[in-house]
LODOFI-879567 format. One record per atom (N, C-alpha, C): residue number from 1; x, y, z. Coordinates in steps of 0.05 Angstrom, whole numbers, padded with zeros to 5 digits, m for minus. Example, Ala and Ser with C-alpha at 12.3 -4.5 7.8 and 13.67 -1.06 7.14 Angstrom:
[rec 1, [00264, m00114, 00156]]
[rec 1, [00246, m00090, 00156]]
[rec 1, [00264, m00066, 00156]]
[rec 2, [00257, m00045, 00142]]
[rec 2, [00273, m00021, 00143]]
[rec 2, [00258, 00001, 00157]]
END
This chain:
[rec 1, [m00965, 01792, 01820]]
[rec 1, [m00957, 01786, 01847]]
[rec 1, [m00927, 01788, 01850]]
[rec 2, [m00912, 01805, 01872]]
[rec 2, [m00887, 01810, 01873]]
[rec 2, [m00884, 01784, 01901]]
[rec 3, [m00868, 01768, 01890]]
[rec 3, [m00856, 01735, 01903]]
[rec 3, [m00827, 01752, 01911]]
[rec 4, [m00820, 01744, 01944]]
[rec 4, [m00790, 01750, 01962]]
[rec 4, [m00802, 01726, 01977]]
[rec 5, [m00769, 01726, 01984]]
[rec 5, [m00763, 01706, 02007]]
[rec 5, [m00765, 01731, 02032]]
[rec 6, [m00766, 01718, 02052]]
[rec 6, [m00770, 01731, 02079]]
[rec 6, [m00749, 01762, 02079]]
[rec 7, [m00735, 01744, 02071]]
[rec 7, [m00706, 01775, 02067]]
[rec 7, [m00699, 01783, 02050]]
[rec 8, [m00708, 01791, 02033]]
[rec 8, [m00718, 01804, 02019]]
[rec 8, [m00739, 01827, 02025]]
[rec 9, [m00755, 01814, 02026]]
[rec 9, [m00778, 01831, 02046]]
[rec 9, [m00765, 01849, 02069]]
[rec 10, [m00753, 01844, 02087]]
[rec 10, [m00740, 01856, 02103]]
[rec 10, [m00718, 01873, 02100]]
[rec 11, [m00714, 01866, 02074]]
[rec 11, [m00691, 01888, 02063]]
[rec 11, [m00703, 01920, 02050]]
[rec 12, [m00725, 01906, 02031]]
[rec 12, [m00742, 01920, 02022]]
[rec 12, [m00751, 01950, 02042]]
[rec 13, [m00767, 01937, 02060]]
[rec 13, [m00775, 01947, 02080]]
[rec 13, [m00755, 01965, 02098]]
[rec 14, [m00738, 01952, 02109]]
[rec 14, [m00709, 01970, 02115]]
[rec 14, [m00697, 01998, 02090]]
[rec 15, [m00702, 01990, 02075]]
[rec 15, [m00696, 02009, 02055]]
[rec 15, [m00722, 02035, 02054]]
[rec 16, [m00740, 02019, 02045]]
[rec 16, [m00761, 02046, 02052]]
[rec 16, [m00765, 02061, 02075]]
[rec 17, [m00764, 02052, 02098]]
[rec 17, [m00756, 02071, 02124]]
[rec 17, [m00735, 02088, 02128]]
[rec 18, [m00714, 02068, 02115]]
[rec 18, [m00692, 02100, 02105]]
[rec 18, [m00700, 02123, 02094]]
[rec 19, [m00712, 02113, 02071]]
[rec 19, [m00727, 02138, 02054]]
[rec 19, [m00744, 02158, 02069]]
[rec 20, [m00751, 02155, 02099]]
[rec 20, [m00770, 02160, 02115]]
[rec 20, [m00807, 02149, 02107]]
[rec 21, [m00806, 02128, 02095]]
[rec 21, [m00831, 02119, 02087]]
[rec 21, [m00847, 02115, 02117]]
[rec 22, [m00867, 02116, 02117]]
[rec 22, [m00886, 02096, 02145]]
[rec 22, [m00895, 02077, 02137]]
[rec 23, [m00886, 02061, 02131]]
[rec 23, [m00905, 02037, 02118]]
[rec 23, [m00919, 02018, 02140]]
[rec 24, [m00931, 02027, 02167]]
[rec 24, [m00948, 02021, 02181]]
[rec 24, [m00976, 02034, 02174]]
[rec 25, [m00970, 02062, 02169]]
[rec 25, [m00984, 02081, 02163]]
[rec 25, [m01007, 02064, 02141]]
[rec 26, [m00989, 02063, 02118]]
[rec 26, [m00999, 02048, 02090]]
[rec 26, [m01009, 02022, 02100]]
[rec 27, [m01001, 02009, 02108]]
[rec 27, [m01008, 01988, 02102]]
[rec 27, [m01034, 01983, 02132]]
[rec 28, [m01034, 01993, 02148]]
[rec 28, [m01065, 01997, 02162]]
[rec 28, [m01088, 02018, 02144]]
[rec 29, [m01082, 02043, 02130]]
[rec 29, [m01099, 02052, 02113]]
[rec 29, [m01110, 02033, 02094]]
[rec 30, [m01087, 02016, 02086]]
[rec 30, [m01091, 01995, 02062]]
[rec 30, [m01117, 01974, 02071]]
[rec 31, [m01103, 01965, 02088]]
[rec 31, [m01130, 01950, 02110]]
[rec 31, [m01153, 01959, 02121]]
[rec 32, [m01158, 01978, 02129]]
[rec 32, [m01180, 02004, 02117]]
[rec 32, [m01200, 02003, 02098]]
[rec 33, [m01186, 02010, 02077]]
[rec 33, [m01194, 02010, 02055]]
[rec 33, [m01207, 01981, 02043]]
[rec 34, [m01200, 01960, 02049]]
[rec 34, [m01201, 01942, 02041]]
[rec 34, [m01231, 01929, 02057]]
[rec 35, [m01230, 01933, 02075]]
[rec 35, [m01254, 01928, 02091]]
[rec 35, [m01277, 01953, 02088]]
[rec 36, [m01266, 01973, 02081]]
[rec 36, [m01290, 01986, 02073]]
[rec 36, [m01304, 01994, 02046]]
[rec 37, [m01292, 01969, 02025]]
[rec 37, [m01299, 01963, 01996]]
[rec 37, [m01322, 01942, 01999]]
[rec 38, [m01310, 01922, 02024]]
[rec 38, [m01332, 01903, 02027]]
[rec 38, [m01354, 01903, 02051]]
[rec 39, [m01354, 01919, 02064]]
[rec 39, [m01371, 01927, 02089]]
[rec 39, [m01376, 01959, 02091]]
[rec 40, [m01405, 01966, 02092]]
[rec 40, [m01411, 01984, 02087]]
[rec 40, [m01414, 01993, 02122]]
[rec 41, [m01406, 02019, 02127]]
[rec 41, [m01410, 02042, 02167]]
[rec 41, [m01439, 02030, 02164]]
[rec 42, [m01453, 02028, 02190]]
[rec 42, [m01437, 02032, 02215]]
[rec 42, [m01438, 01994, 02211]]
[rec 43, [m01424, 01972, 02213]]
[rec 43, [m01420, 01948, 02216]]
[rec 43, [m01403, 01949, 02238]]
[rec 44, [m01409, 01925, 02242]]
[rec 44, [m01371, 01915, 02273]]
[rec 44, [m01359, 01905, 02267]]
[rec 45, [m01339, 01919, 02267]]
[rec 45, [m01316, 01899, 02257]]
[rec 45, [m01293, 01898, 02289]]
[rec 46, [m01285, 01869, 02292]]
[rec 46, [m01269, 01864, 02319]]
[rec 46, [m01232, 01865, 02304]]
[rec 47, [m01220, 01877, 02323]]
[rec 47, [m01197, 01877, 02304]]
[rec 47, [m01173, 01864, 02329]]
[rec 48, [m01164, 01845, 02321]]
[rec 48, [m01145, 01835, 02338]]
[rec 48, [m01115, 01836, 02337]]
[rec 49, [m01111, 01850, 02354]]
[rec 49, [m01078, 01862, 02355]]
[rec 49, [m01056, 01859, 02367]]
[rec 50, [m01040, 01845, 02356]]
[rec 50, [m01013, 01828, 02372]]
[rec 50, [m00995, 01843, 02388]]
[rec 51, [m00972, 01835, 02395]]
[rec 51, [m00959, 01851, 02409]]
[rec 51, [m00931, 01863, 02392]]
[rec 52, [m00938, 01858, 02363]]
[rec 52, [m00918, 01871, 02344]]
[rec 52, [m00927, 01896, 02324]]
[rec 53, [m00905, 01893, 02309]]
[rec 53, [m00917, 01907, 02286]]
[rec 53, [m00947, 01906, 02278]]
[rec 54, [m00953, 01883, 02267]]
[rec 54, [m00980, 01867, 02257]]
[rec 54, [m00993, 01872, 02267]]
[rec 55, [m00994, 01873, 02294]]
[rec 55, [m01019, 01893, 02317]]
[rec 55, [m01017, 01914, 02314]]
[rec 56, [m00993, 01931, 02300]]
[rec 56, [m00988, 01959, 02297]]
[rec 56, [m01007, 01975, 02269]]
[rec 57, [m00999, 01948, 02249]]
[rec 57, [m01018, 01954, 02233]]
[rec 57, [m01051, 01945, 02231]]
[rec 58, [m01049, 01933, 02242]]
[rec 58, [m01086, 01922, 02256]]
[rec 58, [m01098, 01952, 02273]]
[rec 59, [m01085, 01967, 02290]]
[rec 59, [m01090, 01989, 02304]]
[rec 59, [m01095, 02011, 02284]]
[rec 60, [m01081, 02017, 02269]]
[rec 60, [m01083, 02040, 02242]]
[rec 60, [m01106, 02037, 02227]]
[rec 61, [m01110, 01999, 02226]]
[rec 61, [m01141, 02005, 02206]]
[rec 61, [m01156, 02007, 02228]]
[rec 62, [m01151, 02000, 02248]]
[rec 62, [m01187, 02003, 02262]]
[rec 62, [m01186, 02027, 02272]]
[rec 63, [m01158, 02052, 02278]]
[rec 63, [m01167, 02082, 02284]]
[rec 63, [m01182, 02090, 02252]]
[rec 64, [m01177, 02086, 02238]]
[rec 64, [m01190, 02092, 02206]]
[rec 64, [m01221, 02088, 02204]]
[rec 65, [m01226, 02062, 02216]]
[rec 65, [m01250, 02049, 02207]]
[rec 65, [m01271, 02058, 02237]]
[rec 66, [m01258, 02069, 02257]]
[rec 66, [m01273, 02081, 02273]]
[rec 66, [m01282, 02113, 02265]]
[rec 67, [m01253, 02122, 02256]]
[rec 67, [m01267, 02153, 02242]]
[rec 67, [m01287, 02144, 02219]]
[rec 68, [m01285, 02128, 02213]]
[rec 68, [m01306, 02123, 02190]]
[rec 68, [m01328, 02120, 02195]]
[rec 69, [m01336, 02110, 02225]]
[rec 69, [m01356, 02105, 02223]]
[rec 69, [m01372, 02078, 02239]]
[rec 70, [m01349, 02063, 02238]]
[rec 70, [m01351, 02031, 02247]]
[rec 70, [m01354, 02030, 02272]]
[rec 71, [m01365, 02005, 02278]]
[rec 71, [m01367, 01997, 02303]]
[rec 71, [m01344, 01984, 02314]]
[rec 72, [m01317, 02001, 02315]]
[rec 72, [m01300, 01976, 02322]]
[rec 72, [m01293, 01974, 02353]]
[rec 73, [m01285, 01948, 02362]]
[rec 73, [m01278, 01939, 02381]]
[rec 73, [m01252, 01914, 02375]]
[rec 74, [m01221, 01934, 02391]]
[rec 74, [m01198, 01923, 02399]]
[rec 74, [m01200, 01908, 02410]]
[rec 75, [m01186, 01882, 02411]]
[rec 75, [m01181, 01860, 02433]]
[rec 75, [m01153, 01859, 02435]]
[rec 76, [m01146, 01860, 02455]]
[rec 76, [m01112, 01872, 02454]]
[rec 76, [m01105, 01852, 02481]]
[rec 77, [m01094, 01828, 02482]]
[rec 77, [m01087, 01818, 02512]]
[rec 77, [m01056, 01824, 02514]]
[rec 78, [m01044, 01827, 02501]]
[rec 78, [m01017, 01842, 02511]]
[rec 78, [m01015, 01867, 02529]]
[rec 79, [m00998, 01870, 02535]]
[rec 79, [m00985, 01906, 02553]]
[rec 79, [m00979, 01923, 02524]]
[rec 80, [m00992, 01942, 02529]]
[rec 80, [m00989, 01973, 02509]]
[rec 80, [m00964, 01980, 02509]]
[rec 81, [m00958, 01972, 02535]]
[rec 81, [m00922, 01999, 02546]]
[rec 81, [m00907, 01980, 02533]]
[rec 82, [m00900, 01949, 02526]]
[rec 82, [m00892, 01937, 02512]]
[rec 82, [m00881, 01941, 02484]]
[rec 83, [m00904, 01947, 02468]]
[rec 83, [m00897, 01942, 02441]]
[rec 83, [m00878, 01958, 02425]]
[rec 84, [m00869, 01947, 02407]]
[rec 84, [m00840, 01968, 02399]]
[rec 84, [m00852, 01993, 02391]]
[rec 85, [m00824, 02014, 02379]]
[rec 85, [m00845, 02035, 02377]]
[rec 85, [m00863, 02052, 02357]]
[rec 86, [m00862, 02033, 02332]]
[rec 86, [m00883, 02037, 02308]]
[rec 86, [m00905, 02028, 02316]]
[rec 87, [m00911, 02003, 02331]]
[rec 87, [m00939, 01999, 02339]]
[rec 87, [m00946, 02013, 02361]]
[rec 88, [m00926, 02025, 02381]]
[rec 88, [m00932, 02043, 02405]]
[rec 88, [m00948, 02064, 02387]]
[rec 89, [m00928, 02074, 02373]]
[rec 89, [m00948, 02099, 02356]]
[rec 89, [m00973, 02109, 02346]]
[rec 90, [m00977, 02080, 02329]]
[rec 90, [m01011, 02072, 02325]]
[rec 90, [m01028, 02069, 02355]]
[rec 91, [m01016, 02057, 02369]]
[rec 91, [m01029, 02043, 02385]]
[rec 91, [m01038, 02084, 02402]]
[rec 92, [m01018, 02097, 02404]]
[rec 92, [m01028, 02125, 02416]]
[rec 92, [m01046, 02136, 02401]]
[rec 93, [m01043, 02136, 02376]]
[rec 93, [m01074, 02142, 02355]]
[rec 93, [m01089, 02131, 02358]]
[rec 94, [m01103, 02105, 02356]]
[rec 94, [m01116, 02096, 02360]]
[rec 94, [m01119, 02109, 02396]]
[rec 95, [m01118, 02108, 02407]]
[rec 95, [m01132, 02122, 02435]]
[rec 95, [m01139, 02153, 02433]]
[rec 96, [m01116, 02157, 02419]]
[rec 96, [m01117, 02192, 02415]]
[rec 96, [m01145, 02203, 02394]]
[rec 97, [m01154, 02175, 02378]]
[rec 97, [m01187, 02181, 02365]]
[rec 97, [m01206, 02164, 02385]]
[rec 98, [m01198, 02162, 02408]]
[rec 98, [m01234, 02148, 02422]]
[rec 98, [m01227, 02126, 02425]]
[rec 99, [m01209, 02105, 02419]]
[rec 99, [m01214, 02085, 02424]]
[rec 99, [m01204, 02074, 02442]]
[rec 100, [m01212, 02049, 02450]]
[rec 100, [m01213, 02037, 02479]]
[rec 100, [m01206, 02002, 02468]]
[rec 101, [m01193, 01983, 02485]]
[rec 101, [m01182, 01966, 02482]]
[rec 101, [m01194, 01945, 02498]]
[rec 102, [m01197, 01915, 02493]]
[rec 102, [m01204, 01902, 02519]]
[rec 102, [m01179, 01868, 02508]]
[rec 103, [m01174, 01859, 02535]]
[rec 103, [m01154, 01843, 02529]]
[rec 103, [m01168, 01817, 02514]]
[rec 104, [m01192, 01809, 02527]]
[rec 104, [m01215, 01785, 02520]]
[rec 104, [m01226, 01783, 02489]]
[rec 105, [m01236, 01771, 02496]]
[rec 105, [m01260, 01772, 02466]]
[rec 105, [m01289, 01778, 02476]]
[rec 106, [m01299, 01797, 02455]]
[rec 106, [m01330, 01796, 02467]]
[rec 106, [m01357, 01770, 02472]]
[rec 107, [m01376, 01777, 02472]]
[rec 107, [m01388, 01749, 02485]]
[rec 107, [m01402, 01743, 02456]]
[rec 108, [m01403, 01763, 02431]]
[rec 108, [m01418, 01755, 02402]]
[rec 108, [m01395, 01763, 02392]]
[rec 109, [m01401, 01754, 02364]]
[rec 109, [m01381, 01764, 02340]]
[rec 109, [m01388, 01785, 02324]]
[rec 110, [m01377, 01793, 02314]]
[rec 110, [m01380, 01821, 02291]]
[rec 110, [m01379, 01811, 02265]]
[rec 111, [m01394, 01830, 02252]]
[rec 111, [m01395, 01827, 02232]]
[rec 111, [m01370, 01818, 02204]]
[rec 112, [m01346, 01828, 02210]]
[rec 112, [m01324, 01821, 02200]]
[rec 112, [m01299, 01821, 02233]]
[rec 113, [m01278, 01806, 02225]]
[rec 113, [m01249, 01807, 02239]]
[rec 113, [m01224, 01816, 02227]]
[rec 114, [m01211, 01828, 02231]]
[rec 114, [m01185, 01834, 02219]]
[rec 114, [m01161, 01817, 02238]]
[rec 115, [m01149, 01798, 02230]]
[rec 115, [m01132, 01790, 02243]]
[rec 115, [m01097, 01803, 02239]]
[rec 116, [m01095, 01813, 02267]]
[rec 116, [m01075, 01824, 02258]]
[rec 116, [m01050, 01817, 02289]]
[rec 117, [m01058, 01795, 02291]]
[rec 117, [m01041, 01775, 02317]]
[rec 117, [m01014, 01776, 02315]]
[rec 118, [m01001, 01766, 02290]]
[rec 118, [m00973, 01755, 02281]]
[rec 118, [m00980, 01753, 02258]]
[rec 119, [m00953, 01763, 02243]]
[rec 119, [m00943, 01772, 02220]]
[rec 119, [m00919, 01742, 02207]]
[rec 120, [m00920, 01760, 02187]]
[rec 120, [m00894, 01742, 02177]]
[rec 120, [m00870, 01730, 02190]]
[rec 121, [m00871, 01749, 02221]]
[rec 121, [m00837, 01734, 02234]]
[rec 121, [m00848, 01715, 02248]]
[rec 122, [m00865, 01704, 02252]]
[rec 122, [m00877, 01682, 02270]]
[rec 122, [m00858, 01653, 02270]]
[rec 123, [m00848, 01644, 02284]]
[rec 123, [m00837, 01616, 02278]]
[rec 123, [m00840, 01589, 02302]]
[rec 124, [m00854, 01606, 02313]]
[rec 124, [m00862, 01576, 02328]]
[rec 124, [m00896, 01578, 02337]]
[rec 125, [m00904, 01559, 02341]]
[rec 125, [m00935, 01551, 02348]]
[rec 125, [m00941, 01573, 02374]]
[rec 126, [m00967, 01576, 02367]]
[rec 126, [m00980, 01599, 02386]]
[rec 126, [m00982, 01588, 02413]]
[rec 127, [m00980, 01600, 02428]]
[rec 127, [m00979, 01602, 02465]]
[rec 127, [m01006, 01611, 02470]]
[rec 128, [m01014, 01595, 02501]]
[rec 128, [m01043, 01623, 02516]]
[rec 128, [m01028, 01647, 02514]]
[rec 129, [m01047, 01660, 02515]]
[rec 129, [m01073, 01665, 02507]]
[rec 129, [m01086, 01664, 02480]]
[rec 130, [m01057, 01670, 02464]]
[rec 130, [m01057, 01672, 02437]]
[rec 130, [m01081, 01656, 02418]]
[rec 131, [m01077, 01628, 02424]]
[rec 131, [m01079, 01611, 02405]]
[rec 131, [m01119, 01602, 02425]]
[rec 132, [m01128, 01609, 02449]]
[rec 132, [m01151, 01611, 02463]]
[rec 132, [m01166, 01636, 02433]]
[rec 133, [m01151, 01650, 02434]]
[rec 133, [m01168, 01683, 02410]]
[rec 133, [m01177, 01663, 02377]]
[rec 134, [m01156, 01649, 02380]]
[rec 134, [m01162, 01634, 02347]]
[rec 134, [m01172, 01610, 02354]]
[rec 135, [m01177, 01600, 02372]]
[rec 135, [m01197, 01577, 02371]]
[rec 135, [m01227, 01589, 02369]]
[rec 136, [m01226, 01613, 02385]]
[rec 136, [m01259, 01633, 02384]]
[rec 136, [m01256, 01643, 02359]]
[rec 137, [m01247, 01651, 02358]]
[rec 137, [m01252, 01671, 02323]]
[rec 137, [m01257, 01647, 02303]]
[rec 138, [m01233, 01620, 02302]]
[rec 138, [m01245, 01608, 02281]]
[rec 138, [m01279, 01592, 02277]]
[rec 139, [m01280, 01585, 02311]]
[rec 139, [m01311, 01574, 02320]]
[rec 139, [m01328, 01594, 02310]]
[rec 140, [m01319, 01626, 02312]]
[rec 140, [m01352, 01635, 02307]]
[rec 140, [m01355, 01646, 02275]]
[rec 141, [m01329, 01633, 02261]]
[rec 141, [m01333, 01626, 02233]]
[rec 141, [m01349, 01655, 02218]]
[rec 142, [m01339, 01682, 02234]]
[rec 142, [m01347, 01705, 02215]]
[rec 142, [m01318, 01709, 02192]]
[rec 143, [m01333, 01727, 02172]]
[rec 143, [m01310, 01732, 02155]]
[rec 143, [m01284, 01749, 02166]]
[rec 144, [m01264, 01738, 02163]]
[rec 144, [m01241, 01743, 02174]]
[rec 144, [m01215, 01759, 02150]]
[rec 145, [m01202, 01779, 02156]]
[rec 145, [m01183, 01797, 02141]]
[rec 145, [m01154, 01786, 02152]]
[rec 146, [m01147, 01768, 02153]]
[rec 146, [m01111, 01767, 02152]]
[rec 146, [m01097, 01793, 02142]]
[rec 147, [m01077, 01802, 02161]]
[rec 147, [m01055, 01815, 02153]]
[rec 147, [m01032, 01807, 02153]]
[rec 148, [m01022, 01812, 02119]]
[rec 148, [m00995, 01795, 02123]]
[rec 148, [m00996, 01762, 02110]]
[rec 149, [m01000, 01749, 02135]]
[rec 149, [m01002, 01724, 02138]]
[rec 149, [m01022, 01721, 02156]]
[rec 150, [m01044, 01695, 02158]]
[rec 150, [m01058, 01687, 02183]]
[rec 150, [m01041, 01673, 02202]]
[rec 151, [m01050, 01688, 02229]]
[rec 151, [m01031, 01691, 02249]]
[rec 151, [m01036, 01649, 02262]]
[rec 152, [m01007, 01636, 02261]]
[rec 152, [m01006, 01613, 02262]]
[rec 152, [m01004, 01599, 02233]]
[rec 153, [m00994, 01616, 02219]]
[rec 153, [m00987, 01597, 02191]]
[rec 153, [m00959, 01608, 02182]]
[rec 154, [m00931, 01594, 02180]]
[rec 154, [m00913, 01610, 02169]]
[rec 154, [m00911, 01616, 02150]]
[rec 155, [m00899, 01636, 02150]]
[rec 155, [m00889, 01645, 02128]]
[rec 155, [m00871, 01640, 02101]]
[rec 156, [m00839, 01620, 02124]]
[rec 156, [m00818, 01615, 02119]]
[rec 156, [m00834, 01591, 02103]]
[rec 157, [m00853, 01567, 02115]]
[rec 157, [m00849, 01536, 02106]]
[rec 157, [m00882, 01540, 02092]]
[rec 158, [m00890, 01553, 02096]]
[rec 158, [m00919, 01558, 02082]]
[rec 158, [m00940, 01536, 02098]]
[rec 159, [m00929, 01515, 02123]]
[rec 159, [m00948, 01500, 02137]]
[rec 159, [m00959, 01511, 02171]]
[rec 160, [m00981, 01497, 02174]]
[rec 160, [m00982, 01511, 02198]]
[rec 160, [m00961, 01502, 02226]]
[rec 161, [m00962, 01525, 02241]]
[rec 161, [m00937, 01519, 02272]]
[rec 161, [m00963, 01504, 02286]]
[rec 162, [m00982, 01505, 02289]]
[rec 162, [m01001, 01492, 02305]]
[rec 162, [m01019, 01509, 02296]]
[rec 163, [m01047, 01514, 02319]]
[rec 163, [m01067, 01530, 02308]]
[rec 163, [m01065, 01553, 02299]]
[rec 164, [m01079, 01557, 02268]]
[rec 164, [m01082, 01577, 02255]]
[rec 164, [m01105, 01590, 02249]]
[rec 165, [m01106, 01614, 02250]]
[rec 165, [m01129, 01636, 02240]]
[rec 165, [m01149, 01623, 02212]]
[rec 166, [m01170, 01611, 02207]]
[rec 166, [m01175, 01615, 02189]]
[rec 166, [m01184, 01636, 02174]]
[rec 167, [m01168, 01646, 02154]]
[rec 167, [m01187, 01675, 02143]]
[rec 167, [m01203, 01666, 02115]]
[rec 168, [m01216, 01691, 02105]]
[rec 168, [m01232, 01688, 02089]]
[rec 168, [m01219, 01698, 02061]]
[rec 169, [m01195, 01727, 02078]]
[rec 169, [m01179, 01737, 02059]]
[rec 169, [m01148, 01745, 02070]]
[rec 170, [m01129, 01735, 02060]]
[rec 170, [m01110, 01750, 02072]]
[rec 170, [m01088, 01768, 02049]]
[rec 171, [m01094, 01796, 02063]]
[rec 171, [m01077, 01820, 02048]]
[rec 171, [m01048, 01813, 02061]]
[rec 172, [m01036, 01809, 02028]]
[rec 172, [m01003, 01814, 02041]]
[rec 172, [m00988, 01843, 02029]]
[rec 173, [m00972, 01852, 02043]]
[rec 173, [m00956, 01883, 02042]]
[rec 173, [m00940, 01875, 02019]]
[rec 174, [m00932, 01897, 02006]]
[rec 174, [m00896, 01899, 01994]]
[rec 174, [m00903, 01874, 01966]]
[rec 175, [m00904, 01856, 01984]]
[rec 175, [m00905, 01819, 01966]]
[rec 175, [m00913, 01800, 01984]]
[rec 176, [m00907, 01778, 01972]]
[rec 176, [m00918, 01757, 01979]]
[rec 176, [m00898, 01738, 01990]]
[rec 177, [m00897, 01723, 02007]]
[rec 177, [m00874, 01708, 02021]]
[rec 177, [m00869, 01690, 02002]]
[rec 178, [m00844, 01678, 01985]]
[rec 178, [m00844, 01652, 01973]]
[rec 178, [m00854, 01628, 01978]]
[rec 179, [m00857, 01627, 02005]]
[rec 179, [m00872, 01602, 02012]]
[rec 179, [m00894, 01599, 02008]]
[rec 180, [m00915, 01625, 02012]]
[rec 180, [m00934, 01632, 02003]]
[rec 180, [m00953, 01629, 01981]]
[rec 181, [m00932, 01634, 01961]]
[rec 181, [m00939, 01643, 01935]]
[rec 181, [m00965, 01621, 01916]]
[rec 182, [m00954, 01608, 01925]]
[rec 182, [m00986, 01579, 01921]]
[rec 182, [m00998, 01575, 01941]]
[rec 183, [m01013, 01593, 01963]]
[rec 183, [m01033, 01594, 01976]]
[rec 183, [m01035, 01563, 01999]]
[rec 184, [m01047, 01572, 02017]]
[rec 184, [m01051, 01549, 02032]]
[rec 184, [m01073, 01554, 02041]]
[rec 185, [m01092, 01533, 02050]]
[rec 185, [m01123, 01528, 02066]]
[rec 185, [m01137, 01554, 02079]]
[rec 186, [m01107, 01563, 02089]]
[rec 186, [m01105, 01577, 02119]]
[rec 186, [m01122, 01611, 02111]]
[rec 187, [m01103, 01615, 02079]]
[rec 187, [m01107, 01641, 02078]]
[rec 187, [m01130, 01651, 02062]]
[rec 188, [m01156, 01633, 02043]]
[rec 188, [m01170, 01648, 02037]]
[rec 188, [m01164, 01659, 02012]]
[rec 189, [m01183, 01681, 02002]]
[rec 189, [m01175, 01691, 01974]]
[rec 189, [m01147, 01713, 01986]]
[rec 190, [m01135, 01712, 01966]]
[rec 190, [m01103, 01729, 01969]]
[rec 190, [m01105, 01747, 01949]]
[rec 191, [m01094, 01772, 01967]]
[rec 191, [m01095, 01795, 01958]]
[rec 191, [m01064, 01817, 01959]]
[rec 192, [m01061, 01832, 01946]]
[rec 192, [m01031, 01841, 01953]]
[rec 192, [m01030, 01873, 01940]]
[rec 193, [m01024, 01893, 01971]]
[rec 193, [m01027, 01916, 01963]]
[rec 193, [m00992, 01927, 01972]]
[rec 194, [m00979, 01936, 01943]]
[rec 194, [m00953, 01949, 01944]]
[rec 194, [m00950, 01964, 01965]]
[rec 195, [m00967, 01980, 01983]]
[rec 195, [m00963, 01999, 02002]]
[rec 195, [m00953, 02028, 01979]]
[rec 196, [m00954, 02039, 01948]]
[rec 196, [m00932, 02052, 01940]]
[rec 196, [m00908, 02052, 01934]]
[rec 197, [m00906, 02013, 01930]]
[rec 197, [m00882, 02012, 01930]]
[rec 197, [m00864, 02005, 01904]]
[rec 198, [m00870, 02016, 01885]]
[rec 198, [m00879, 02007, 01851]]
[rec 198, [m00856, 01985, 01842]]
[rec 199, [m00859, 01966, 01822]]
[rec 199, [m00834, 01943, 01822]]
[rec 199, [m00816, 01956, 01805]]
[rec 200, [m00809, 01985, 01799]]
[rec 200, [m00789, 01995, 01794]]
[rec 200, [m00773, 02012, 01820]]
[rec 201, [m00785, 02013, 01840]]
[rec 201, [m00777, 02022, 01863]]
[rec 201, [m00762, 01996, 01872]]
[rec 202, [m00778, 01973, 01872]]
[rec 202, [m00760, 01940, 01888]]
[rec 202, [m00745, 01938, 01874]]
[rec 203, [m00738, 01934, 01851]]
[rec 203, [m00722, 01921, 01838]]
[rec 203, [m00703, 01945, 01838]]
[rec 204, [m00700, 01962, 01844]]
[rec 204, [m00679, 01980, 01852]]
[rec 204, [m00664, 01984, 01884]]
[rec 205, [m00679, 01968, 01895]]
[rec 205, [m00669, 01966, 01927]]
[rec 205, [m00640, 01938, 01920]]
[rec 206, [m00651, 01923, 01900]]
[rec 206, [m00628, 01896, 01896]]
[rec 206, [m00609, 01903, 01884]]
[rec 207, [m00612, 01920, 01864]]
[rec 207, [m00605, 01935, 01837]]
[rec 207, [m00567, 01944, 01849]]
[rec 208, [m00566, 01957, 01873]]
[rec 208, [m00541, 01961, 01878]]
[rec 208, [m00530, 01940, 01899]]
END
């Protein structure tokens, strides 16, 4: 497990986009992938997508998991024309393969969730509509995919801002938040995929 403080992480990350990396790209394939080790086409999977990055990479696995095969269905209550423009990007793939968005939640649950609401910059307690999506998702108690972090748990203090996502699993990018690093209620079994980012590549971002 590669352990950063928040900035760190952000440095990291700033550095690989110099390199021209996508690491939205990776890290929604990664999420992908990850759900389709444990859920076999055609299943439903509901994928919930914030109005950041984290929704940027929640969009990438479910254009993936739709060419694959899946039954997925977006819940997106944000504005599209909004989001910055790595998740604008995904967010045009994902339409540009078939898919279609609805702001609500449907009236059953799916088979799996990918939560992909708020990420690691989260620092204060969820707002409507927000925190209406995680009272449903946690009530209908299907298995749930965190990205990142489960959206309503920080990062920075490792406790919750108010209501939080329960997941079943949550994948974190790059590393793991320090606060993190000894798990909380919130997140489920923890999992952590480099994106490609090998710890002789990190430890060379500090290195100078």
């Amino acid at each position: 497990m590669g352990v950063y403080t928040l900035e760190q992480l952000r440095r990291i990350e700033a550095c690989a986009r110099q390199q021209g990396m996508d690491l939205m790209a990776r890290a929604g394939r990664a999420a992908a992938d990850f759900v389709q080790a444990r859920l076999p086409a055609p299943a439903s999977v509901m994928v919930l997508a914030g109005p950041g990055n984290n929704g940027g990479d929640a969009l990438v696995a479910a254009t993936h998991l739709l060419q694959a095969g899946y039954a997925v269905q977006v819940v997106m209550p944000g504005d599209p024309a909004r989001l910055p423009a790595d998740a604008a990007q995904a967010y045009a793939g994902w339409r540009a393969a078939g898919g279609v968005e609805d702001p609500a939640l449907p009236r059953v649950a799916a088979d799996l969730a990918i939560d992909g609401l708020f990420g690691i910059g989260l620092t204060r307690a969820l707002g409507r509509p927000w925190v209406d999506l995680v009272d449903a998702l946690n009530g209908w108690r299907m298995p749930v995919l965190a990205l990142d972090v489960p959206s309503g748990l920080s990062a920075r203090t490792g406790q919750p801002l108010g209501q939080t996502v329960q997941a079943s699993w949550t994948l974190s990018f790059i590393g793991t938040p320090a606060a993190l690093a000894g798990g909380a209620p919130a997140m489920g079994q923890r999992y952590e995929d480099d994106l490609g980012l090998s710890p002789q590549w990190r430890a060379a971002v500090f290195a100078g």
